[in-house]
N, C-alpha and C positions, 0 to 999 in steps of 0.2 A: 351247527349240525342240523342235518334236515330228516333225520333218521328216526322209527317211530321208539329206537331201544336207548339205552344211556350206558349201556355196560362199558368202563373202560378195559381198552384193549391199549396194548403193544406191538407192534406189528414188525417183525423181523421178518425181514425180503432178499429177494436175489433178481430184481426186475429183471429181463421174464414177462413174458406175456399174461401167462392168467397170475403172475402177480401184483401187475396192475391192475386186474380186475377186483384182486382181493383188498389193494388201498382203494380204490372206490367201494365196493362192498362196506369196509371198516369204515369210510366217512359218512356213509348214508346208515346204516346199520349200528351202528356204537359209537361212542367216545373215543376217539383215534387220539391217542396222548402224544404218542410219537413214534417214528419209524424208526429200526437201522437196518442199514447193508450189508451182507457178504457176498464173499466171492462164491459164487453157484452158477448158474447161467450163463452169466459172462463175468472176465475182472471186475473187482470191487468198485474201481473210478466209474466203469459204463454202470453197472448198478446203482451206485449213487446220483450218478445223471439221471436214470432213468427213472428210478423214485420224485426224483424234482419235479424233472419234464410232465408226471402223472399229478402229480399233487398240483402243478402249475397250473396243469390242463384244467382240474377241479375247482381251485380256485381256492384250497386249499393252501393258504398261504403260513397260517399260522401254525401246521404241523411241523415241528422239529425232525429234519433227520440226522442222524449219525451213522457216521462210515465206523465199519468193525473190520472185521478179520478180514486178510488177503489172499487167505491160501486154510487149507484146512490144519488140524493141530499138528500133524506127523505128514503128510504125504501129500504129492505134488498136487497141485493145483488142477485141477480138469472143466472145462467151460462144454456149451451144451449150442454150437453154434448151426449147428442141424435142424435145431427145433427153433430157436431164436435168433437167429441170425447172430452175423459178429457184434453187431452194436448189442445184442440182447432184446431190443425192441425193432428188429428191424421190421417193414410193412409200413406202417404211417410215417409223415412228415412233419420227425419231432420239433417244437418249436425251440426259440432261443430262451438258452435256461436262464432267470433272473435269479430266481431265486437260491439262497446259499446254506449248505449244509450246515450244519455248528460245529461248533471245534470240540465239543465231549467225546471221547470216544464212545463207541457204541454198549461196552459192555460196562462204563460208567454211568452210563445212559440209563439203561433198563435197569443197575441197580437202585439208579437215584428215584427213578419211575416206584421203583415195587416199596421204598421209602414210605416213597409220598402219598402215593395212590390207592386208597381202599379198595380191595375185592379186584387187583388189576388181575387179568389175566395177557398172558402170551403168547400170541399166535406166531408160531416157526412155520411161514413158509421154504424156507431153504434149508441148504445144509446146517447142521447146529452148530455149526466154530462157537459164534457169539455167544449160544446158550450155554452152552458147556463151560467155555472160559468166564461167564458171569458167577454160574455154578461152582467152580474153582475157585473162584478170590471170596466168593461169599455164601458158603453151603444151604444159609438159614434162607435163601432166595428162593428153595424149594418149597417151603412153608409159608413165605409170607404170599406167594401168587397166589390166586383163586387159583389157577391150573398154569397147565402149557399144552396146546393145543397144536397138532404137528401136523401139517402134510407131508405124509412120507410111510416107508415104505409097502408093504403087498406081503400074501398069503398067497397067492395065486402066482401067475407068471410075471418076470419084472419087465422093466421098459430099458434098461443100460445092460441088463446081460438077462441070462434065462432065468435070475430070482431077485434080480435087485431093483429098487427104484431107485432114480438118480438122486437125490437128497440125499439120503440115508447113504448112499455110495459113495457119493463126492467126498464126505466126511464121517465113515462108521466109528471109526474112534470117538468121535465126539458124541453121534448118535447112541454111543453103548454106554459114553458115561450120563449123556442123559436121562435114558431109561432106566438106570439104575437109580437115580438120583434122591426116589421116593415123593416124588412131586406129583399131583392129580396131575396125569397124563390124559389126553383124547388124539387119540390117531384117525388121520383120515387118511387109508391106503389109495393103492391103486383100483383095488376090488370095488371102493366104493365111488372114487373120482370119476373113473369112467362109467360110472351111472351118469351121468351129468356131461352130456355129449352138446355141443355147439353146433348142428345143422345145415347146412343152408336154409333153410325156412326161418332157424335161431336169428343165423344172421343179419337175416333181412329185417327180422324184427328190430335187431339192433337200429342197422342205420335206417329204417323209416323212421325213429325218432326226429333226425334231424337234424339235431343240435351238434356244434362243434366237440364233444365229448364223444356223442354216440357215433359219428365218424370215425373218429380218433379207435373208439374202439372196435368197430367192425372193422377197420383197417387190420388192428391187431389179429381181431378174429378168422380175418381172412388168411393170413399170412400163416397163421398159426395150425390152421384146419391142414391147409396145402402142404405144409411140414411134416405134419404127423402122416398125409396121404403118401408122401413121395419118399418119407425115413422106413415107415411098418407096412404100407404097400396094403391099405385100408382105406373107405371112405374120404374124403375131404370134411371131417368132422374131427373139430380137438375136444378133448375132455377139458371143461376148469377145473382143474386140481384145488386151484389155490385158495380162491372164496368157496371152496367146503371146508375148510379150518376156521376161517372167520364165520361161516354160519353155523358151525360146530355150538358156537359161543352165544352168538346173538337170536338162532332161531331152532334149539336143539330140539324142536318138537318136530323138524322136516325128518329127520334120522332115527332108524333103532340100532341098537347098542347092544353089544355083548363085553363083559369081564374076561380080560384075556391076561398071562403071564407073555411079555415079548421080551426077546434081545437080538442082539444087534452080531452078528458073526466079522468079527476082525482080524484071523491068524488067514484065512486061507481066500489069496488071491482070486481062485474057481466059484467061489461064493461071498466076496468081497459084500460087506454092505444088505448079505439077508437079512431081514428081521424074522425071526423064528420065532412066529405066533403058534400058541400051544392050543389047539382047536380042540383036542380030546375032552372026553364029557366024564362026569362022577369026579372019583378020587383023585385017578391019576392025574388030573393033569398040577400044572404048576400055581402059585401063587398067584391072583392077577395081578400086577401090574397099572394097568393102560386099559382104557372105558377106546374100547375098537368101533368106528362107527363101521356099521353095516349094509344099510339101505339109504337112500335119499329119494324123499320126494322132489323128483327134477321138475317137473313144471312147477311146480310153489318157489322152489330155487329159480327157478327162468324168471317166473315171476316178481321176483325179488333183486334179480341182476337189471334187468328193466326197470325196477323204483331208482334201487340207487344210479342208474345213470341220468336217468331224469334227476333225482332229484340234488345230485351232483351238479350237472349240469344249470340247475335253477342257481344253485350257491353260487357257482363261478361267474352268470349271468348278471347276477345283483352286484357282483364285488368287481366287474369288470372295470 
C-alpha cells in the first residue's frame, strides 16, 4: 500500500467508471482487503473484468476479487450503457486481463472478510444485491462491520427517473433491507457527489501526470464527462460519485454530516428506488438511521484523487 491511512476497507463495485476510481482511491487511501462484483453498470462478467483490468492497471495484484450477484434480488436486471458504455468501462484501451478472479463467491467473501478483519468497513459502491444477500445468510454482519458506507441515492432530484439514483434503483429491495438492517450506515447521495465535478481543467490535471494509470484514467474521465454532457444535456463535467464513499471512510474530515431516518420506497414503480430522507427538524422527524454526508471539500478530494493516482501508479511501476 502506498496510502498515508491503514483503515481496512471492502469494496463492493459495479465497474463503472468512477468505480475505478474508487478501487484506486481504496488502494492509495486504505487497506484494500478485497473487492467483489455485481450486476449494476453493466453484466456481472464485464464488471468483473473490469475490476481486474483496474487492479491490473495498479499493479494491484494481490487484491482478491469475487463475482456476486447477477441480477438484483426480485426484478430484472438493468445496466447503465448511456453513462458507461456497453463494456462499462468503455473510453480507454482496456489491456489483456491476466489476472483471475477467485472462486468464493462474493457474499462468502465479505462474510469471511468481516470474520477476519478488525474494524473492516464496507464500501457499496453499486446496487446492494451482495449486501443484502451477505446480510440475509448472516444478520450479526451488521455488528461486526465498523460501518457500510454507500454511494447511492438523493434528497434532491434523481439521475434514472425524477427522484431516484441509479444504485438504489437498480435494486431498492435490497436497498430497503439494507437500511433497515441496523448497521452504522454513511450515505453519499447525489446532492453530495455532484459537489465533486471532474472539469476539463480536472482532467487535464489528470493526464499531465503522465503515467500509464493516469492515462488510463483521463481516458475514463473523458468518456465519462461526454456521457453525462450528451444523456442530462449539461456541461462536459462528470460527478465521481464513487471515491466519495471511500473517502467517507478514509478522510471523513473533507465532509459534514447530518443524522437522518432513510428508506428505501419499493411498492410503487412512479417512485421506484427513492430514498425518503426525513429532512424535518425538532420532534417530528424519524429515528436516524444513516450519518447523510452533506458537503465535500472537492479540491482536498482533487487533491487526494491526484495522490492516489500517482501513488498507484508508483506501486505498479515497482511491481512491473
Amino acid at each position: 500500500m502506498s496510502g498515508a491511512a491503514s483503515q481496512p476497507i471492502w469494496l463492493d463495485c459495479d465497474p463503472g467508471h468512477d468505480d475505478a476510481f474508487a478501487i484506486m482511491t481504496a488502494l492509495h487511501r486504505a487497506d484494500l482487503v478485497g473487492v467483489s462484483v455485481v450486476s449494476g453498470n453493466a453484466p456481472v462478467h464485464l464488471c468483473e473484468r473490469n475490476a481486474l483490468a483496474t487492479l491490473q492497471l495498479a499493479g494491484a495484484h494481490d487484491v482478491p476479487v469475487h463475482r456476486g450477484a447477477d441480477g438484483p434480488l426480485v426484478r430484472e436486471a438493468r445496466y447503465a450503457p448511456h453513462i458507461h458504455g456497453e463494456s462499462g468501462l468503455d473510453g480507454p484501451e482496456l489491456p489483456d486481463v491476466t489476472l483471475e478472479p477467485r472462486p468464493q463467491n462474493a457474499v462468502d467473501a465479505i462474510l469471511d472478510a468481516s470474520q477476519r478483519v478488525p474494524d473492516l468497513w464496507l464500501v457499496a459502491v453499486g446496487p446492494l444485491t451482495n449486501v443484502a444477500l451477505a446480510l440475509r445468510h448472516d444478520p450479526g454482519l451488521a455488528e461486526r462491520l465498523a460501518g457500510i458506507s454507500i454511494m447511492g441515492g438523493n434528497w434532491g432530484p434523481g439521475n434514472v427517473s425524477p427522484v431516484a439514483e441509479f444504485n438504489i434503483w437498480a435494486d431498492p429491495d435490497a436497498a430497503a433491507e439494507v437500511f433497515r438492517s441496523g448497521a452504522n450506515l454513511v450515505l453519499a447521495g447525489l446532492d453530495l457527489t455532484h459537489q465533486f465535478m471532474i472539469d476539463d481543467a480536472r482532467r487535464g490535471a489528470v493526464r499531465a501526470l503522465g503515467t500509464r494509470l493516469a492515462t488510463f484514467g483521463a481516458d475514463l474521465l473523458d468518456f465519462f464527462s461526454h456521457a453525462y454532457a450528451r444523456t442530462f444535456g449539461v456541461p462536459a463535467e462528470g460527478p465521481l460519485h464513487d471515491p466519495c464513499a471511500v473517502l467517507a471512510v478514509t478522510d471523513p474530515q473533507l465532509f459534514t454530516t447530518s443524522r437522518r431516518h432513510v428508506e428505501v420506497e419499493t411498492a410503487s414503480e412512479l417512485t421506484r428506488g427513492m430514498t425518503v430522507v426525513d429532512r424535518r427538524a425538532g420532534h417530528a422527524r424519524a429515528e436516524p438511521n444513516v450519518t447523510v454526508l452533506e458537503t465535500i471539500d472537492d479540491e482536498a478530494a482533487f487533491d487526494l484523487l491526484l495522490g492516489a493516482l500517482e501513488g498507484t501508479a508508483s506501486t505498479m511501476e515497482a511491481t512491473a
